[in-house]
C-alpha atoms as an extended CHARMM CRD file, in Angstrom:
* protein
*
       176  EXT
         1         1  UNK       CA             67.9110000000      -54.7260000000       45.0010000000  PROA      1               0.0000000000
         2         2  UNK       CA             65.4500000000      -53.2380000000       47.5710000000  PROA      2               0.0000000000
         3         3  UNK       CA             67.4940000000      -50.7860000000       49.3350000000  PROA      3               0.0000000000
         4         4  UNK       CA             66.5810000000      -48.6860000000       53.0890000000  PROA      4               0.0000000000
         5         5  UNK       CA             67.7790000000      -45.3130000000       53.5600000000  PROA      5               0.0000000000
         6         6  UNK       CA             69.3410000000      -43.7280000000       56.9070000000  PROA      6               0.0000000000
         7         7  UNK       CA             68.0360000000      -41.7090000000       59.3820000000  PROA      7               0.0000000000
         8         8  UNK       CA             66.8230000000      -37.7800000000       57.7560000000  PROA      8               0.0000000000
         9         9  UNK       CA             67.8840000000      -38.8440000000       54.4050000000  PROA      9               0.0000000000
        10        10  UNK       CA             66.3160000000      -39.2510000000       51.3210000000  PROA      10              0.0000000000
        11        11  UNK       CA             66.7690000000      -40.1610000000       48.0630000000  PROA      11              0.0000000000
        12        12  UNK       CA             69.8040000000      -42.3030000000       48.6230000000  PROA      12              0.0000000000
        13        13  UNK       CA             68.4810000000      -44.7860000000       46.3370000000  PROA      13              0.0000000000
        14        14  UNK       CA             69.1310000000      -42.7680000000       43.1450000000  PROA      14              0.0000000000
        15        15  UNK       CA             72.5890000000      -40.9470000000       43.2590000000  PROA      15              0.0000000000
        16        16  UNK       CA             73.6170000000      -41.0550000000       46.6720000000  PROA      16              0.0000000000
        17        17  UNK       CA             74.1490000000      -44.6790000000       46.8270000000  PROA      17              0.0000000000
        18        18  UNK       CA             75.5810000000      -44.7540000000       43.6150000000  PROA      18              0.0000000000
        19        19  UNK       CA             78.2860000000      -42.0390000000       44.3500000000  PROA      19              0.0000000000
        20        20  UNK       CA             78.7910000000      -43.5110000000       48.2570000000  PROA      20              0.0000000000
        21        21  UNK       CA             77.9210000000      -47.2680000000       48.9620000000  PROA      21              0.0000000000
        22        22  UNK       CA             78.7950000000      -48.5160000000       45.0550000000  PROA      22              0.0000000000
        23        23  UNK       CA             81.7910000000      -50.1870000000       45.6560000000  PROA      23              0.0000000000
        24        24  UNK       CA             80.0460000000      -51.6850000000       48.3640000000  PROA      24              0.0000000000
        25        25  UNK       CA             76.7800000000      -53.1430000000       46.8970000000  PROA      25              0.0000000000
        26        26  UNK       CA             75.6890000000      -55.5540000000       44.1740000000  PROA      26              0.0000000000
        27        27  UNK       CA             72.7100000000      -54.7130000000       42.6780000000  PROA      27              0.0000000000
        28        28  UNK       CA             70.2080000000      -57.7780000000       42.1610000000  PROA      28              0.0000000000
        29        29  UNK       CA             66.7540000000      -58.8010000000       42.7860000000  PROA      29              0.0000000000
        30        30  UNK       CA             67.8760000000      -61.0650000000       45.6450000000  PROA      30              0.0000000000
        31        31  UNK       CA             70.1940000000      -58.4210000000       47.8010000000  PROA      31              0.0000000000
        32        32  UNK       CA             68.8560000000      -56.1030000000       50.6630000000  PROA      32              0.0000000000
        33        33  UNK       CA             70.6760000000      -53.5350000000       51.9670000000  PROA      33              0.0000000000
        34        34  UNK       CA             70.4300000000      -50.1410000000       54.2930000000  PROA      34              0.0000000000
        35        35  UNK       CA             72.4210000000      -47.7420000000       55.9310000000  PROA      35              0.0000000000
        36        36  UNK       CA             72.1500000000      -46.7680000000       59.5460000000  PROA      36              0.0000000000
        37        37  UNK       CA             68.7280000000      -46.7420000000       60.5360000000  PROA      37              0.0000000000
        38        38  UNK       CA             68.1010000000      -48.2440000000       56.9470000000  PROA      38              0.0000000000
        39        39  UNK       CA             69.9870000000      -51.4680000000       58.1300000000  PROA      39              0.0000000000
        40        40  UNK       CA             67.5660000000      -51.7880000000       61.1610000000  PROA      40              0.0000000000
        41        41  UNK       CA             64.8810000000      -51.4920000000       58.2630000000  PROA      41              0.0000000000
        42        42  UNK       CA             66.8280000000      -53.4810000000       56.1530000000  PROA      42              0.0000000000
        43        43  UNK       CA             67.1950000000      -56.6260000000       58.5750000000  PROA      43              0.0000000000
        44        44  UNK       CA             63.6570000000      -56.5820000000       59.9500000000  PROA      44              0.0000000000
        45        45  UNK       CA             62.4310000000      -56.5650000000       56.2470000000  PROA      45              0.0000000000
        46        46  UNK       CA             64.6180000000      -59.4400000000       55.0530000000  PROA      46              0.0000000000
        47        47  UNK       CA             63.6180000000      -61.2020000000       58.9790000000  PROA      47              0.0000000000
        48        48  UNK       CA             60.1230000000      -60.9850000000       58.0440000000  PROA      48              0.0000000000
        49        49  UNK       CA             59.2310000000      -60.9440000000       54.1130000000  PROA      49              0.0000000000
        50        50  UNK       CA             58.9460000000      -64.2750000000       51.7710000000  PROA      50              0.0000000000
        51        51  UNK       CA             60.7070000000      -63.2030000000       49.2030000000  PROA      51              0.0000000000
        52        52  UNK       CA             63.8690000000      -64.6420000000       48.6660000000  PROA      52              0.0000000000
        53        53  UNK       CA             67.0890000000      -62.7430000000       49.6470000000  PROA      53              0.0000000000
        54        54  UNK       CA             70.5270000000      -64.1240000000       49.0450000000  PROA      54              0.0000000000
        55        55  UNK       CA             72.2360000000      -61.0820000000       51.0170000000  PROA      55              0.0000000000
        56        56  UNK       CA             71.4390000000      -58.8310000000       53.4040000000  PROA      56              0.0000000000
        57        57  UNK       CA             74.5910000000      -55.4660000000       53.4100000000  PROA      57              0.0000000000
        58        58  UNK       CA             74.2910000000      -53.5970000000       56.9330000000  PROA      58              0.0000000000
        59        59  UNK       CA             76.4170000000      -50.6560000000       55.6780000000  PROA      59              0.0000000000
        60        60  UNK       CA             76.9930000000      -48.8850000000       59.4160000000  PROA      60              0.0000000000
        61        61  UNK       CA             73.9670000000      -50.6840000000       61.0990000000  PROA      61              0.0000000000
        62        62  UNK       CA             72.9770000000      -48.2440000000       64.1450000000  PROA      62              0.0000000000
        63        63  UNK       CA             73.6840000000      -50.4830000000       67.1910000000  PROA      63              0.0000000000
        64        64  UNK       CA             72.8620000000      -48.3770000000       70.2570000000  PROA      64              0.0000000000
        65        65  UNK       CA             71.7360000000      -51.5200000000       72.4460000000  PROA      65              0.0000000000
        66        66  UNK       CA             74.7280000000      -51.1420000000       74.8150000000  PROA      66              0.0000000000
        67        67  UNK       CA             74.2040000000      -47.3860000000       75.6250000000  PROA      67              0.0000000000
        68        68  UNK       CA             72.5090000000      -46.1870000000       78.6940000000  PROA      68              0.0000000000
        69        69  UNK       CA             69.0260000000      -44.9670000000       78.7470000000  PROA      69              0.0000000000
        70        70  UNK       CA             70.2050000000      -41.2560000000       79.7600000000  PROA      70              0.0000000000
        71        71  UNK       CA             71.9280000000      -41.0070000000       76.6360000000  PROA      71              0.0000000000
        72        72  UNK       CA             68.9720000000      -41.9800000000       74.6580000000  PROA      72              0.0000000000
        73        73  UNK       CA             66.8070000000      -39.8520000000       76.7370000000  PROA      73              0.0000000000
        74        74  UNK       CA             68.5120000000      -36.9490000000       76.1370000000  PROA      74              0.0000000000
        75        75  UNK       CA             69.1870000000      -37.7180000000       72.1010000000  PROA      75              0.0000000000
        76        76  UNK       CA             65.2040000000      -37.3870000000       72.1070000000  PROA      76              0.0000000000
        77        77  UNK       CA             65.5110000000      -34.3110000000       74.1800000000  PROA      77              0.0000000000
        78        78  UNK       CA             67.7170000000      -32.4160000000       71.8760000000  PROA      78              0.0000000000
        79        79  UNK       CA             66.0680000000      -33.5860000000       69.1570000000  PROA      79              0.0000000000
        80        80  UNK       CA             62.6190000000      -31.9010000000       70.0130000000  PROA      80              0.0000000000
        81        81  UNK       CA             64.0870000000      -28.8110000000       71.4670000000  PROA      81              0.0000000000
        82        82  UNK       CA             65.2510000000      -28.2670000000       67.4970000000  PROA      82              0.0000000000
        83        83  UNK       CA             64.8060000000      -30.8300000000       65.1280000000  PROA      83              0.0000000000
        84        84  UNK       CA             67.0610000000      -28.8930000000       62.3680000000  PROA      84              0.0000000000
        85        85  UNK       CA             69.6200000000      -28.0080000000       64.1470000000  PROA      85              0.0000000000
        86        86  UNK       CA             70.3050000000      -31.7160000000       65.4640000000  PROA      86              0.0000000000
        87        87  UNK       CA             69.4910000000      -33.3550000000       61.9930000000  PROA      87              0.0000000000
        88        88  UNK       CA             72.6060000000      -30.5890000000       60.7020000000  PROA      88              0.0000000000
        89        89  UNK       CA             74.7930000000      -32.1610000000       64.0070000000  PROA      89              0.0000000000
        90        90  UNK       CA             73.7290000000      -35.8670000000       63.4530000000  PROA      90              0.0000000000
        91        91  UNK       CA             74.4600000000      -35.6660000000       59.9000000000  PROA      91              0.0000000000
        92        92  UNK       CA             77.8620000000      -33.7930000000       60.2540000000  PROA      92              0.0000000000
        93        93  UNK       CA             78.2550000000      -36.2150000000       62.8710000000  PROA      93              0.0000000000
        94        94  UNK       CA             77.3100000000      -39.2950000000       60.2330000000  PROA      94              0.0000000000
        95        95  UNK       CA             79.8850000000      -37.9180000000       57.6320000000  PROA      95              0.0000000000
        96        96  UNK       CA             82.8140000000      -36.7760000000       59.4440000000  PROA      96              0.0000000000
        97        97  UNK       CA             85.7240000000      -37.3680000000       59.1960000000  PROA      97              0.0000000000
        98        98  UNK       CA             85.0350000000      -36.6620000000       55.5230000000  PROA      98              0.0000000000
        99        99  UNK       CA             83.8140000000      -33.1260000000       54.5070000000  PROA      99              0.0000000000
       100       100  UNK       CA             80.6260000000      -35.0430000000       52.2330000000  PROA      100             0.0000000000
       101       101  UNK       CA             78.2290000000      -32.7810000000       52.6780000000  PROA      101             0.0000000000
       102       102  UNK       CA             74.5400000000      -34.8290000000       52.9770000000  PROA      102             0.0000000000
       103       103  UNK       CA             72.6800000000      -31.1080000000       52.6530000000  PROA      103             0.0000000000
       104       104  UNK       CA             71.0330000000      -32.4590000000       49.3870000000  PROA      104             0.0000000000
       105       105  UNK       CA             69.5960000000      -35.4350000000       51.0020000000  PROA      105             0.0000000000
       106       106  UNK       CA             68.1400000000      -34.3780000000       53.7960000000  PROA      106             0.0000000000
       107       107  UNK       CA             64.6990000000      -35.2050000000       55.3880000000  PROA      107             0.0000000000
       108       108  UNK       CA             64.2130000000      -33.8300000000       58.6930000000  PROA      108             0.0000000000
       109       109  UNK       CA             62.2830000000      -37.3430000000       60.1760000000  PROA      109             0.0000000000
       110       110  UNK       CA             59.9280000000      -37.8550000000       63.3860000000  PROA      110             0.0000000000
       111       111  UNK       CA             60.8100000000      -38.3170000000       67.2870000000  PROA      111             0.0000000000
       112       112  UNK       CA             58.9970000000      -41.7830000000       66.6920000000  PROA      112             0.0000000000
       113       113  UNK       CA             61.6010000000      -42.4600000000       63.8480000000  PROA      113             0.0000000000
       114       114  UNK       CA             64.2920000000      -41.3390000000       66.4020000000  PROA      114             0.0000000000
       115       115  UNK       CA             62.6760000000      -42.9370000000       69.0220000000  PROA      115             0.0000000000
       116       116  UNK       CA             63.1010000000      -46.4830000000       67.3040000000  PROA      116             0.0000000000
       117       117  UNK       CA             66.2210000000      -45.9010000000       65.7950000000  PROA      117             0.0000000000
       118       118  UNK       CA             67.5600000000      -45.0460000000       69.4460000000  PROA      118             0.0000000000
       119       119  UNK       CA             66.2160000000      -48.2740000000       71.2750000000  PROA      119             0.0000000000
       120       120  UNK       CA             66.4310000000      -51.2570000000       68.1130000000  PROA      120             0.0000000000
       121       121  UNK       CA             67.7230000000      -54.5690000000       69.7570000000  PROA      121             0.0000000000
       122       122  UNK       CA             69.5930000000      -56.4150000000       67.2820000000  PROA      122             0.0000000000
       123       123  UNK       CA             68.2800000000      -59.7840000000       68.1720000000  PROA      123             0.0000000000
       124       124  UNK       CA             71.2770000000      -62.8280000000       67.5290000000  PROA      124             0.0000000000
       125       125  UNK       CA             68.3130000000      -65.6120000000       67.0050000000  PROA      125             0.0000000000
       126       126  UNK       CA             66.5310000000      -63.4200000000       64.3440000000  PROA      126             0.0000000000
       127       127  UNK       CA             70.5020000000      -63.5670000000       62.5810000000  PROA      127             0.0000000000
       128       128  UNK       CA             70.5410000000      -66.8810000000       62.9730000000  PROA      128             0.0000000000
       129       129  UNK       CA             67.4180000000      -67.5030000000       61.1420000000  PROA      129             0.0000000000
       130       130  UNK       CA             68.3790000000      -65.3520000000       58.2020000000  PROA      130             0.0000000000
       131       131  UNK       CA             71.7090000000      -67.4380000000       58.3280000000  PROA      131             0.0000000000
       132       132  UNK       CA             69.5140000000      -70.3390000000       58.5030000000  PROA      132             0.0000000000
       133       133  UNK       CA             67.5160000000      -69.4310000000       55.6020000000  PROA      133             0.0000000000
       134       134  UNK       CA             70.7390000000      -69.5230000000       53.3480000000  PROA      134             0.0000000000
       135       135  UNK       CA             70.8390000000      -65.6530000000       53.5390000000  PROA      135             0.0000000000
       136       136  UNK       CA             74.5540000000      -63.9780000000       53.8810000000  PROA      136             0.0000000000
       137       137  UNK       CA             74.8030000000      -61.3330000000       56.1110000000  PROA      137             0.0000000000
       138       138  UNK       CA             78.2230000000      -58.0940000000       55.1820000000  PROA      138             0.0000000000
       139       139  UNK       CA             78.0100000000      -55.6420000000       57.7350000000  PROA      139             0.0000000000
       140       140  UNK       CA             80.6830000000      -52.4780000000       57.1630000000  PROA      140             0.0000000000
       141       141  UNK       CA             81.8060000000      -50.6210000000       60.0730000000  PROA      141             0.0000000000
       142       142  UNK       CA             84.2680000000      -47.4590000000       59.9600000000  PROA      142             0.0000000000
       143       143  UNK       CA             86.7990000000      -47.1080000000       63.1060000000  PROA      143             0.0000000000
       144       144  UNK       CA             86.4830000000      -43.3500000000       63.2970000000  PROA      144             0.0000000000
       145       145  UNK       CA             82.3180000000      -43.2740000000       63.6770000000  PROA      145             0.0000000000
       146       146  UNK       CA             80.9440000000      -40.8210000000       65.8820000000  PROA      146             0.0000000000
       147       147  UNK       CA             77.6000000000      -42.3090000000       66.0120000000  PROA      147             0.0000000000
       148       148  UNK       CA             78.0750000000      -46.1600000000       66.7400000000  PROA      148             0.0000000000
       149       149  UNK       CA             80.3320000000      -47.6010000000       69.2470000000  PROA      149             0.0000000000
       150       150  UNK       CA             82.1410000000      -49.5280000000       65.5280000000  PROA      150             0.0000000000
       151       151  UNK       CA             84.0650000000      -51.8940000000       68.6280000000  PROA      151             0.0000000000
       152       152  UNK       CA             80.4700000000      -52.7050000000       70.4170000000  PROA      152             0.0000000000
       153       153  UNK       CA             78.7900000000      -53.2950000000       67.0780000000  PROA      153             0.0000000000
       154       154  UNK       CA             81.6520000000      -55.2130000000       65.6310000000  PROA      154             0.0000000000
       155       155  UNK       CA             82.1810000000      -57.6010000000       68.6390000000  PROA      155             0.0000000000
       156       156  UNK       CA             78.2840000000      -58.2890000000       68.5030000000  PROA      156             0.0000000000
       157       157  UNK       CA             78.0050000000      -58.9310000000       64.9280000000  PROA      157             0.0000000000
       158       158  UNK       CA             81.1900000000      -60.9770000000       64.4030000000  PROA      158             0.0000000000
       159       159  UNK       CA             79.5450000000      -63.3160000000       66.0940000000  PROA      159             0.0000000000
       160       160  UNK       CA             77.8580000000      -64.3190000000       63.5300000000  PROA      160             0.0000000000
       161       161  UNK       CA             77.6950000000      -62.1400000000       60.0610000000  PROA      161             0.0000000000
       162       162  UNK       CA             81.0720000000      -61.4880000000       57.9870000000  PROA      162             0.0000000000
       163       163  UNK       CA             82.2180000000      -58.0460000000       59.2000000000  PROA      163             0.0000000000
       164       164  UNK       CA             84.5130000000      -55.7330000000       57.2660000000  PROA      164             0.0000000000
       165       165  UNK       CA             85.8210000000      -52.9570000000       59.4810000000  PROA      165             0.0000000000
       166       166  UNK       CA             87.4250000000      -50.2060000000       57.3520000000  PROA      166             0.0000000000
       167       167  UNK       CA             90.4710000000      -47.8830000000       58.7860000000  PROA      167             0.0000000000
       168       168  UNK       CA             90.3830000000      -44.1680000000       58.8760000000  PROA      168             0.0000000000
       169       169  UNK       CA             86.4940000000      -43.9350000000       58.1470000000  PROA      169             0.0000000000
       170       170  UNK       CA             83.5690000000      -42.8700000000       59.9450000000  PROA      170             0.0000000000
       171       171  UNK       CA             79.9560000000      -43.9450000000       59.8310000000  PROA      171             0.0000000000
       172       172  UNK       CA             79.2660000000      -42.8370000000       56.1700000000  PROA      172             0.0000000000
       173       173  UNK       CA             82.4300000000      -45.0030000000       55.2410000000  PROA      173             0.0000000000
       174       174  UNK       CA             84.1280000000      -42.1050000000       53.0120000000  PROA      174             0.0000000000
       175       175  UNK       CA             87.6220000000      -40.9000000000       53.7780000000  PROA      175             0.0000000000
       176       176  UNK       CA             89.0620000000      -37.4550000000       54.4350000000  PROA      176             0.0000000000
């Protein structure tokens, strides 16, 4: 399985997937996943390679298409008036409402990296391709996340992927 990490992590691929997003994925050599900003990796890799890929897993795909450009403007903003101390927010922000702590997978990453996660247009034809190439496309969505709009980003991708929206959770999927 060829897996993406998130924004400012690291390392997820050894035991931070296994401890967070095992119930969730099914390792093989024909499954893709990423979480977050590792979806948007995630989906443009499986859009654009020639390997085969039986699934694609979006676990909490960041969907910010429908937000205004003042908000991203000032995400970039705060961002390079202290990089730290909003990676320490945004990942507080990614696990609550759980208590995880992600302090031993952090990786403070670039305004670039920001940059792109911030404006990514999830683009339906590019799904429909994927669809079209006999790939399956899970996304997972928690109610409770404070980084996604989970109601804008599971109207869009109902549309066209199997969506499982999980109760009481927040964008790292993990209960109180």
């Amino acid at each position: 399985m060829k897996y993406f990490n998130g924004f400012s992590l690291i390392d997820e691929e050894t035991t931070f997937k296994e401890s967070l997003f095992s119930d969730i994925l099914t390792p093989n050599d024909y499954t893709v996943a990423g979480f977050s900003y590792g979806a948007q990796k995630a989906f443009e890799y499986a859009y654009t390679t020639q390997n085969r890929i039986d699934k694609l897993i979006l676990i909490s795909p960041a969907f910010f298409q429908t937000q205004k450009k003042s908000f991203i403007r000032a995400q970039l903003r705060y961002f390079e008036a202290d990089k730290e101390a909003y990676v320490t927010q945004f990942l507080q922000n990614v696990a609550s409402p759980s208590k995880f702590s992600l302090k031993d997978y952090v990786k403070v990453d670039t305004h670039d990296e920001l940059e792109s996660l911030l404006t990514y247009v999830w683009d339906t034809k590019k799904i429909q391709t994927l669809l079209s190439r006999g790939t399956s496309i899970e996304v997972f969505l928690g109610t409770e996340d404070k980084i996604i709009d989970s109601e804008d980003t599971l109207t869009f991708f109902s549309q066209n992927c199997t969506v499982y929206s999980m109760k009481n959770v927040g964008h790292l999927l993990k209960e109180k």
